[in-house]
Backbone as CSV, one residue per row, in Angstrom:
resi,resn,N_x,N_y,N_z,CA_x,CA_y,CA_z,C_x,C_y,C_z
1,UNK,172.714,165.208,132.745,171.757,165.599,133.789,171.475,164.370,134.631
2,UNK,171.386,164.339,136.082,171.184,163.468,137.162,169.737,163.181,137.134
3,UNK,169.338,162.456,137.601,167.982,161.990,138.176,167.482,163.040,138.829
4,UNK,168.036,163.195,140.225,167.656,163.997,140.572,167.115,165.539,140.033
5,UNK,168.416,165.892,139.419,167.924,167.163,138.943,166.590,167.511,137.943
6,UNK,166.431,166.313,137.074,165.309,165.941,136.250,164.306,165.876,137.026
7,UNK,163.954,165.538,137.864,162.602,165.368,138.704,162.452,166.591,139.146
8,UNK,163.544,167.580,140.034,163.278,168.954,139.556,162.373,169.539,138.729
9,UNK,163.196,169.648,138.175,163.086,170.171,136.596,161.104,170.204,136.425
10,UNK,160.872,168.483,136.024,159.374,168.366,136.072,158.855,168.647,137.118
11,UNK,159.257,168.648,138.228,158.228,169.464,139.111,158.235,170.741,139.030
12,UNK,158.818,171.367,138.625,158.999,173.113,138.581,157.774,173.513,137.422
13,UNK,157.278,172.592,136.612,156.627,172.763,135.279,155.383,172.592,135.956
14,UNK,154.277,173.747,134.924,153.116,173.890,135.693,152.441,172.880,135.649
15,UNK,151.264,172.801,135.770,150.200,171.027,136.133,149.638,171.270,134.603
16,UNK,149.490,172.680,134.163,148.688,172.514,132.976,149.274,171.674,131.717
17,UNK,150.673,171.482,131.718,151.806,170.907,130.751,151.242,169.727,130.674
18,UNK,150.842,169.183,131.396,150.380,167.534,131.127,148.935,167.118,131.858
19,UNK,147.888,167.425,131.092,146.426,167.050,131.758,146.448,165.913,131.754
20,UNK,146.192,165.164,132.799,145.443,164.128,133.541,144.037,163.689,133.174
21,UNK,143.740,163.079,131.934,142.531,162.293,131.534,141.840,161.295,132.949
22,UNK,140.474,162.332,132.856,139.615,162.085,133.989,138.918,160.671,134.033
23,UNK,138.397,159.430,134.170,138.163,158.088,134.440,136.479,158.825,134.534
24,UNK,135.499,158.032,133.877,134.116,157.979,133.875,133.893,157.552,135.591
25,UNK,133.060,157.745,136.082,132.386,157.252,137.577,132.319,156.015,137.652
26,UNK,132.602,155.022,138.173,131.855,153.529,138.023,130.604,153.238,138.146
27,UNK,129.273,154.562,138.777,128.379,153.935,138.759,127.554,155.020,137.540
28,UNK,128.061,155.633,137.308,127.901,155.862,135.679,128.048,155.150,134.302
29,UNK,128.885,154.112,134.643,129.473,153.375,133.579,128.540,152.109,134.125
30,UNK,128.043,151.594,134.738,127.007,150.680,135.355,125.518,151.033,134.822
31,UNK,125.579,152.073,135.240,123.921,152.460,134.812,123.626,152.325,133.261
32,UNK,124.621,152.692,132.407,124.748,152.589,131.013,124.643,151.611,130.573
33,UNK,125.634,150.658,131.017,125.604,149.326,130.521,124.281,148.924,130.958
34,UNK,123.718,148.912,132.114,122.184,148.270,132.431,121.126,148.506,131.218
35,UNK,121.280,149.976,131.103,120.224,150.846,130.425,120.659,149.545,128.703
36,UNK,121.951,149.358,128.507,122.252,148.995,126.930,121.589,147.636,126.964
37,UNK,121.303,147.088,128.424,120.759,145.124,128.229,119.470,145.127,128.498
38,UNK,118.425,146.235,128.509,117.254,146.108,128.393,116.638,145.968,127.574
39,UNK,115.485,144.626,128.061,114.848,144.122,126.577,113.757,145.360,126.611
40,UNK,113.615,145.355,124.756,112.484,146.349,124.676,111.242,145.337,124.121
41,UNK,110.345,145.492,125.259,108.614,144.277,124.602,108.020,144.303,123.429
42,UNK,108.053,145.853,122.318,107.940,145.724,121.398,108.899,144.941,120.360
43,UNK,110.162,145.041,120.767,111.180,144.919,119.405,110.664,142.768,119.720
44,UNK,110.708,142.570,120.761,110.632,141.176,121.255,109.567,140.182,120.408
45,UNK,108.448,141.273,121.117,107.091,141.010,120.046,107.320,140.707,118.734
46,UNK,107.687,141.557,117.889,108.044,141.815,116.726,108.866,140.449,116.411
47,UNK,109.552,140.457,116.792,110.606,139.264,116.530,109.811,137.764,116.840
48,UNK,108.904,137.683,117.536,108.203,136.697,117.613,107.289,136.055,116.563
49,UNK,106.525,137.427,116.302,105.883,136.990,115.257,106.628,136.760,113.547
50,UNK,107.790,137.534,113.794,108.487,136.994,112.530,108.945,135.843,112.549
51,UNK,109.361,135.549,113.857,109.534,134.135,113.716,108.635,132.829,113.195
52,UNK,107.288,133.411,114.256,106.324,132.472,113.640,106.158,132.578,111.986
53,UNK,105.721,133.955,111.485,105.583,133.519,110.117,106.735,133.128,109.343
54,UNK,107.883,133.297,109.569,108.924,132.088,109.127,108.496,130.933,109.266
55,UNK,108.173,130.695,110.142,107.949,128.759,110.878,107.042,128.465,109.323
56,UNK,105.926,128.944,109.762,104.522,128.869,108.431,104.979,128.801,107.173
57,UNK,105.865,129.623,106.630,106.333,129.624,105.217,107.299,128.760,105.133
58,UNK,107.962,128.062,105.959,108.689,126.825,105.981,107.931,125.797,105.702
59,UNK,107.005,125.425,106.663,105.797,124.683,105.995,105.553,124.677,104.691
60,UNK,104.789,125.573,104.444,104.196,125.614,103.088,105.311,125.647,102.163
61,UNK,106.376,125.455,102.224,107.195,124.867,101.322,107.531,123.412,101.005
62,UNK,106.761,122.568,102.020,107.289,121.573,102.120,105.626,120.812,101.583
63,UNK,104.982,120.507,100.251,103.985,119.955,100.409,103.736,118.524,101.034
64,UNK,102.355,118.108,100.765,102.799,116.710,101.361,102.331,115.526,100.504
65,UNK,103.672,114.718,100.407,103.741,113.852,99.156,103.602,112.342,99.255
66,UNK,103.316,112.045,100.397,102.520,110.895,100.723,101.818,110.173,99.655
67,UNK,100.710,110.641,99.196,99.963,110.325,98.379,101.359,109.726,96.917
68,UNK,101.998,110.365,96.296,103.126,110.545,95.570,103.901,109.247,95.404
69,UNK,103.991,109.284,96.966,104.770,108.037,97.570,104.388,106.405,97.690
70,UNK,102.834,106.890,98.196,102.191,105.315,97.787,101.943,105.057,96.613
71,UNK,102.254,105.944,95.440,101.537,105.773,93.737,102.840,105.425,93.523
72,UNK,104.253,105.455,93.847,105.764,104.892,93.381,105.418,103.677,93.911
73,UNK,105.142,103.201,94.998,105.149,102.106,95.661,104.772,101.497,95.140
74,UNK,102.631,101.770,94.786,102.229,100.583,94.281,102.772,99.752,92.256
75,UNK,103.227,100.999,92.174,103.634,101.125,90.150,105.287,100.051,90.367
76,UNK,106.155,100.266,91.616,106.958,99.051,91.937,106.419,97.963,91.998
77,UNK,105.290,97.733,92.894,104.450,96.478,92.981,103.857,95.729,91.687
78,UNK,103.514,96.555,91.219,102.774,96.488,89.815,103.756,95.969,88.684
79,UNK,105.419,96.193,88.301,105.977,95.629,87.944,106.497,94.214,88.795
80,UNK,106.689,94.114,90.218,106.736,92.406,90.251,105.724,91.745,89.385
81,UNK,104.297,92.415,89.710,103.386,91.287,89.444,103.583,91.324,88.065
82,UNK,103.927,92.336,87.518,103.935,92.026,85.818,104.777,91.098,85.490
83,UNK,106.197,91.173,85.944,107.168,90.442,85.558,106.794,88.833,86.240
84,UNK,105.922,88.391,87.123,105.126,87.108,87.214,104.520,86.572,86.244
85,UNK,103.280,87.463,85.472,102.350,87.050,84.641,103.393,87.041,83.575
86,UNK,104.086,87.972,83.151,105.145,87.291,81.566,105.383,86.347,82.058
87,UNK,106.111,85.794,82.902,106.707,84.768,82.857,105.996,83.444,82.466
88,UNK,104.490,83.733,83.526,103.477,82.979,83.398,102.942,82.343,82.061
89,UNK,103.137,83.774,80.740,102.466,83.809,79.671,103.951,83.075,78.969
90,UNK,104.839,83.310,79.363,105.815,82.756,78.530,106.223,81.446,78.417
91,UNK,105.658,80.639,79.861,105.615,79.279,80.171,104.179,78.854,79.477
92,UNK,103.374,79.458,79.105,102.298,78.721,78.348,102.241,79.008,77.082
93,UNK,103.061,79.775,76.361,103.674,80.024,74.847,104.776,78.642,74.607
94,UNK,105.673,78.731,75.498,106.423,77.722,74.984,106.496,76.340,74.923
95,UNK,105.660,76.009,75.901,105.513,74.849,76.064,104.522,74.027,75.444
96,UNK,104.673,72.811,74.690,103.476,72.093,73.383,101.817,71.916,74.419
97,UNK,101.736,71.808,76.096,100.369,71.260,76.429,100.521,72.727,77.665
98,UNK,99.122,73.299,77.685,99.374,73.847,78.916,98.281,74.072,79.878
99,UNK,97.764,73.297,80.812,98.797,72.947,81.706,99.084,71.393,81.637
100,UNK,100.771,71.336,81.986,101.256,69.722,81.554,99.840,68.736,81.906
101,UNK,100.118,67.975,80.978,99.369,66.507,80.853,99.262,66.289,82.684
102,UNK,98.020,65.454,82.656,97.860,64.974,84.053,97.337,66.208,85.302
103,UNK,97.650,67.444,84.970,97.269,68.278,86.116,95.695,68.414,85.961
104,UNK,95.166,68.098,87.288,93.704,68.476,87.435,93.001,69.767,86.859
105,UNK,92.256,69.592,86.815,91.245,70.945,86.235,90.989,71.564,87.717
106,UNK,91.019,73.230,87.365,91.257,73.486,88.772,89.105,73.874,88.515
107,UNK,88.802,73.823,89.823,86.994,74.526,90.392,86.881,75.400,89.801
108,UNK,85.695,76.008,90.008,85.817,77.252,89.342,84.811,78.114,90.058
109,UNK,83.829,77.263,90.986,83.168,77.498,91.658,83.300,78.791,92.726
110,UNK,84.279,77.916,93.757,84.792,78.849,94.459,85.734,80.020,94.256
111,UNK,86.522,79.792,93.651,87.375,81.423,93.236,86.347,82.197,92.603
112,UNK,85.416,81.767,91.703,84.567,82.999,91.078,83.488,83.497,92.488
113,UNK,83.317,83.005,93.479,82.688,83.718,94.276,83.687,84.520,95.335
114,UNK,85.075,84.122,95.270,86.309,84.926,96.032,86.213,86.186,95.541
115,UNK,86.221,85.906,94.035,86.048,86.973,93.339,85.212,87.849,93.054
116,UNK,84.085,87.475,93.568,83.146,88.724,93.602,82.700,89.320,94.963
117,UNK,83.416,88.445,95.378,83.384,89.103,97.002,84.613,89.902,97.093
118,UNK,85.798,89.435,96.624,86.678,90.657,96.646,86.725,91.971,95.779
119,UNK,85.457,91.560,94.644,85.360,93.201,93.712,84.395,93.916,94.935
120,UNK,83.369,93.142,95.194,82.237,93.720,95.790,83.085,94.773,97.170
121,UNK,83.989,94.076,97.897,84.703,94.976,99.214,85.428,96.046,98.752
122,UNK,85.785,96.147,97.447,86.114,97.317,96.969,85.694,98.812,96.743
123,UNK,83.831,98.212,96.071,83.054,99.418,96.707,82.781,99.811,98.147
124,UNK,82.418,98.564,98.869,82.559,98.814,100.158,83.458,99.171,100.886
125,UNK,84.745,99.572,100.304,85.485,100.366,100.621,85.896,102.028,99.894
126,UNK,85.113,101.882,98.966,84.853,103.308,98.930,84.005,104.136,99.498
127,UNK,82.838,103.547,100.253,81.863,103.696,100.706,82.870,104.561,101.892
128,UNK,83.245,104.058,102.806,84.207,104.127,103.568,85.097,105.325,103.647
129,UNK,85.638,105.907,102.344,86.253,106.664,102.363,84.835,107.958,101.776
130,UNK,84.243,107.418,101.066,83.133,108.615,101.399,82.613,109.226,102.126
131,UNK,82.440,108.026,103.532,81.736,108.683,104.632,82.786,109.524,105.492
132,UNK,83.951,109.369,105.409,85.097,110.192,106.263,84.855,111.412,105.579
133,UNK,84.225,111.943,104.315,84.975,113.311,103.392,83.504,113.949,104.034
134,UNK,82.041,112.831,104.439,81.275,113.705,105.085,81.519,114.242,106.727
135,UNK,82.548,113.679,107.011,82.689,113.816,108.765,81.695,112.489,109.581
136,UNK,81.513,111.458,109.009,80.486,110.806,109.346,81.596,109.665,109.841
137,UNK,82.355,109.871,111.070,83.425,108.428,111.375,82.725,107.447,111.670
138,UNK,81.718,107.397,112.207,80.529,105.931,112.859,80.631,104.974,111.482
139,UNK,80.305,105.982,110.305,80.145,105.245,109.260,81.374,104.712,108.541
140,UNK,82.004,105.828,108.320,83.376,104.953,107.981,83.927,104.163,108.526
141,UNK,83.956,103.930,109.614,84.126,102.754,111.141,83.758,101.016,110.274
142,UNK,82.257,101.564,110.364,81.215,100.391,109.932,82.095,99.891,108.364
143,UNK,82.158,100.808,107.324,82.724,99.937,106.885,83.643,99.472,105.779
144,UNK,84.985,100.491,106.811,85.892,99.373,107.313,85.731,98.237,107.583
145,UNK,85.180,98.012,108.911,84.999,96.813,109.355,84.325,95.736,108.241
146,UNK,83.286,95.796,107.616,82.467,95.188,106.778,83.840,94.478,105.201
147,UNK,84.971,95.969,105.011,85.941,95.711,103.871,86.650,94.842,104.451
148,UNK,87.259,95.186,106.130,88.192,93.712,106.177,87.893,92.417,106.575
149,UNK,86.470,91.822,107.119,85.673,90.468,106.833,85.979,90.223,105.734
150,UNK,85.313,90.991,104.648,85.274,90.404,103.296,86.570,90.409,102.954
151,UNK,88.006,91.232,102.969,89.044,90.422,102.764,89.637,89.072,103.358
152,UNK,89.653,89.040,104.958,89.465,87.704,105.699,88.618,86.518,105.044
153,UNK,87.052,86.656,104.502,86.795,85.375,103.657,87.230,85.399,102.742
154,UNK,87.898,85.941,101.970,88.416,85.776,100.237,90.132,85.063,101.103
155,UNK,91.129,85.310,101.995,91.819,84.742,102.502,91.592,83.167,102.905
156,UNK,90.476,83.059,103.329,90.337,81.708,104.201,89.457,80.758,102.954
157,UNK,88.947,81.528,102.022,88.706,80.949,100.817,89.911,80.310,100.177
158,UNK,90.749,81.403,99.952,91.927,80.687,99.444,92.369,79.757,99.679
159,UNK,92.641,79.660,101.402,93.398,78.351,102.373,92.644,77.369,101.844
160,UNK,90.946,77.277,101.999,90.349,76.104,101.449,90.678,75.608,100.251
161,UNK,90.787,76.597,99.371,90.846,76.038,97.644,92.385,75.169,98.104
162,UNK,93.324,75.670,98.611,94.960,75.026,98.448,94.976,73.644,99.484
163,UNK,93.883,73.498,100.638,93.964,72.399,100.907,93.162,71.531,100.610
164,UNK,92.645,71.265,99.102,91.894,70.667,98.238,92.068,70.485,96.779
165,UNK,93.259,71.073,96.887,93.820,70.609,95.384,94.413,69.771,95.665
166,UNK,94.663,69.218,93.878,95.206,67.700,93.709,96.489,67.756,93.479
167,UNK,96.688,69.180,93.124,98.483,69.080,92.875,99.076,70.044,93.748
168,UNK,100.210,69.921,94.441,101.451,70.970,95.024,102.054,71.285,94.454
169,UNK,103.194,72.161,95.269,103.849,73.321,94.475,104.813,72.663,93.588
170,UNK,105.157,71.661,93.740,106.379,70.980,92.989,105.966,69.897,92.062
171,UNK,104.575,69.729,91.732,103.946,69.094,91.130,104.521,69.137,89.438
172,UNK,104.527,70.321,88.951,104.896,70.911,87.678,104.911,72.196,87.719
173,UNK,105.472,72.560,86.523,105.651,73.626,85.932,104.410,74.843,86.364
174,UNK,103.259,74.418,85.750,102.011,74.941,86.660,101.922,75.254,87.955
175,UNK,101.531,74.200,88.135,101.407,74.025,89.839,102.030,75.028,90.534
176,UNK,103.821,74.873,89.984,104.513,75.913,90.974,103.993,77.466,90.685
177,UNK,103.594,77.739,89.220,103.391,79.106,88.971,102.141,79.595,89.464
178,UNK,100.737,78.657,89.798,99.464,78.881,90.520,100.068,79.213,92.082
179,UNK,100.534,78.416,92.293,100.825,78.704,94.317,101.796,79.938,93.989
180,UNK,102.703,80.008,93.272,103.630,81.486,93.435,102.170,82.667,93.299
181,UNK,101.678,82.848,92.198,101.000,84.106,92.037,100.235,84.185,92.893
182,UNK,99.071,82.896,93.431,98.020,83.019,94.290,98.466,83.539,95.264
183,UNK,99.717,82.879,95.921,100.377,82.918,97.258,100.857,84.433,97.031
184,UNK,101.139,85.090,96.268,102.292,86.552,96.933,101.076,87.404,96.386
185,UNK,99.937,86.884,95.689,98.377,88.153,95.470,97.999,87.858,97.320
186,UNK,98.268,86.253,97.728,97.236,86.354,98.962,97.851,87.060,100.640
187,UNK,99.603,87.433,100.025,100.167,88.110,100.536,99.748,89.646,100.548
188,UNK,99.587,89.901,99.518,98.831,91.608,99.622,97.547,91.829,100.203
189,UNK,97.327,90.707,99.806,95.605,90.771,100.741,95.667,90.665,102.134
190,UNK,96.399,89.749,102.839,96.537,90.397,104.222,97.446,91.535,104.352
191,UNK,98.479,91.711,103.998,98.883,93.447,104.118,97.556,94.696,104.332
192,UNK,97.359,93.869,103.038,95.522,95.374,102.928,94.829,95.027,103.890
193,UNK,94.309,93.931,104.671,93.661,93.665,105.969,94.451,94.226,107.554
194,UNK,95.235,94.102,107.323,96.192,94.409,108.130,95.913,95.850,108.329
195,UNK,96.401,96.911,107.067,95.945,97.829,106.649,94.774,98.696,107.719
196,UNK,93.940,98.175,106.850,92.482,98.395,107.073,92.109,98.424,108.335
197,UNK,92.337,97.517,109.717,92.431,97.251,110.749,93.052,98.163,111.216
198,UNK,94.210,98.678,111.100,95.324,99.636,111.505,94.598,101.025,111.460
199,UNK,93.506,101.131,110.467,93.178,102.543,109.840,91.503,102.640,111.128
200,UNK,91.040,101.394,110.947,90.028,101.398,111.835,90.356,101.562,113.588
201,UNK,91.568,100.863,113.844,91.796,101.184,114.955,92.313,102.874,115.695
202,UNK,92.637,103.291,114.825,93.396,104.611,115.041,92.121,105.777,115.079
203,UNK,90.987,105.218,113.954,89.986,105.766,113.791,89.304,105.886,115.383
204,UNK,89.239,105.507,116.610,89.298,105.462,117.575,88.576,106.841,118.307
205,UNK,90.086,107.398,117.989,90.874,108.829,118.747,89.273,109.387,118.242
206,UNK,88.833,110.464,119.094,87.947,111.436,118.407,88.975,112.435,117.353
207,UNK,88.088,113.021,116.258,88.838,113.741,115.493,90.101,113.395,114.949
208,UNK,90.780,112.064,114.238,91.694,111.799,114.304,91.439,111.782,112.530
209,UNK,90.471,110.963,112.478,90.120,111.181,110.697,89.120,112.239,110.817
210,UNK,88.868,112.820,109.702,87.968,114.007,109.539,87.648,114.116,107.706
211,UNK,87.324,115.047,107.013,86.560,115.474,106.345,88.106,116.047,105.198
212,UNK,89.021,117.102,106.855,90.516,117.728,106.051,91.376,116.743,106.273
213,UNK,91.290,115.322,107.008,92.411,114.670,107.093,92.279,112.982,107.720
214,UNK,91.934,112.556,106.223,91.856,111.640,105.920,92.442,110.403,105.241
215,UNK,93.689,110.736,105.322,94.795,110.260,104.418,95.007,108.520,104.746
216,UNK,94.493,108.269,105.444,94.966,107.334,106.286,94.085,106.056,105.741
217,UNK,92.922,106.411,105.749,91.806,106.126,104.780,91.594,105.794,103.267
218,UNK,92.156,106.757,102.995,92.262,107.216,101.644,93.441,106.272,101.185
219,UNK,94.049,106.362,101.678,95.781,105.054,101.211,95.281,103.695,101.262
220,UNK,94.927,103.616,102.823,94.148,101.820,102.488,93.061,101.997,101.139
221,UNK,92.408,102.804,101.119,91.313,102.833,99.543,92.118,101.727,98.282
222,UNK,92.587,103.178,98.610,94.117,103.090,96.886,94.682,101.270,96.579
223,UNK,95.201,101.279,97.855,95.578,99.995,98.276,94.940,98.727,97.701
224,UNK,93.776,98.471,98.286,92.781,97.659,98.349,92.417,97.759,96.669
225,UNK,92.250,98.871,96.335,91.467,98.600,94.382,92.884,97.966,94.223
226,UNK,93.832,98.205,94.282,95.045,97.886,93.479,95.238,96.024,93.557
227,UNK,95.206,95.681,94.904,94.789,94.194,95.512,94.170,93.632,94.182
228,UNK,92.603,94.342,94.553,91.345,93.902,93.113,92.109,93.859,91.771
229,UNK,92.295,94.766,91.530,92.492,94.851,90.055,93.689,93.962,89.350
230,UNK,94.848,93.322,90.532,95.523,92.260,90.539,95.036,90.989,90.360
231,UNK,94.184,90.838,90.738,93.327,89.333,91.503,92.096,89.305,90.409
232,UNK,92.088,90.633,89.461,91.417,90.312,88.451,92.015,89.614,87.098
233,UNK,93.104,90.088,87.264,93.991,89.440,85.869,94.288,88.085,86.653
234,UNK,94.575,88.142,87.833,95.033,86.446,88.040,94.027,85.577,88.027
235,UNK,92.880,85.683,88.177,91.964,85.352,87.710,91.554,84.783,86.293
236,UNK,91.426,85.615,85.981,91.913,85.740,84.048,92.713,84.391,83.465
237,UNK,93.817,84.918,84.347,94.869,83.944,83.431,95.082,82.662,84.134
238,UNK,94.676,82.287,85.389,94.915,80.893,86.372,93.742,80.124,85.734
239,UNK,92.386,80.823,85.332,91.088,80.430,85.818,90.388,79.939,84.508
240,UNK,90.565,81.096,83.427,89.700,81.206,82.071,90.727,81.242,81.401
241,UNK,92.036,81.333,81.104,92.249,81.594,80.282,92.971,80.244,79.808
């Protein structure tokens, strides 16, 4: 069979033999799609607020461990200074005189009043963190200020006692172990002044410390007894013992 005759052929055959699938309108097929990208304000809503309370329960999964964090810190700290005083105690176990022949008798005058000026700023720094848990910042302000003077004179106390001794650091065995401990206790003590200053300045802002959020406060506290309760054993063992 020819070409020709074939094209015949299908044209002779009725239209119904092969239907012609009809094409949607284009602005039928427009309107649909529009109608399918409309936001709906409820479903939106909805989704908003799930979001937020997601956000919230993310939070509250995450407590806050700050506090946690400065109690590792200071219990690190707490072993330098330990591993100082053994050493300290182990140089006055082994050795037949202690402290070597010839080293001056240290005052006793002045460190015991360092020392009660640095127990005494301790309450006065709880004071401090008391008055923040009433909402009372004027007062916690005050003293602050009052805790870091009194660390500043127990500092400048120190400077006096070291430029009035009879022996330096290389003097002996002693000697070097008094300026090591004094010196890295009188290192924490300005940290904690430092501190303290940092906590008073920020204290500033209205509403910045409060009653629910006081942390800031509360850490220099921690801080500062820990200082004391250092400077009580070095005490102890430089002074009386």
């Amino acid at each position: 069979m020819d070409i020709g005759h074939g094209a015949l052929v299908i044209s002779a055959l009725p239209h119904s033999s092969f239907p012609i699938p009809h094409s949607p309108s284009p602005n039928l097929s427009f309107k649909k799609f529009m109608q399918s990208q409309t936001i709906d304000p409820a479903k939106t809503e909805l989704n908003h607020h799930h979001e937020a309370e997601t956000s919230v329960g993310h939070h509250e999964e995450h407590p806050d461990h700050r506090l946690f964090g400065l109690i590792v810190f200071l219990i690190a700290e707490g072993m330098i200074f330990l591993g100082l005083f053994g050493a300290y105690l182990a140089f006055r176990a082994t050795l037949p005189a202690w402290p070597p022949a010839g080293t001056p008798e240290l005052e006793l005058l002045l460190p015991g009043v360092n020392t009660i000026n640095l127990i005494s700023s301790s309450f006065v720094m709880h004071n401090a963190d008391t008055a923040i848990k009433k909402n009372d910042t004027r007062g916690a302000q005050i003293w602050l200020a009052i805790t870091a003077a009194m660390g500043a004179i127990f500092l400048v106390g120190q400077v006096y006692e070291y430029t009035h001794l009879e022996f330096g650091l290389t003097t002996n065995l002693f000697a070097s172990a008094f300026y090591v401990l004094t010196g890295f206790h009188g290192l924490h003590v300005t940290l904690g002044v430092l501190a303290i200053v940092a906590v008073l300045w920020r204290s500033r802002v209205p509403g910045h410390y409060s009653n629910e959020k006081h942390f800031g406060i509360e850490a220099a506290e921690i801080y500062w007894h820990f200082v004391d309760v250092i400077w009580i054993i070095l005490f102890g063992l430089l002074y009386l013992l």
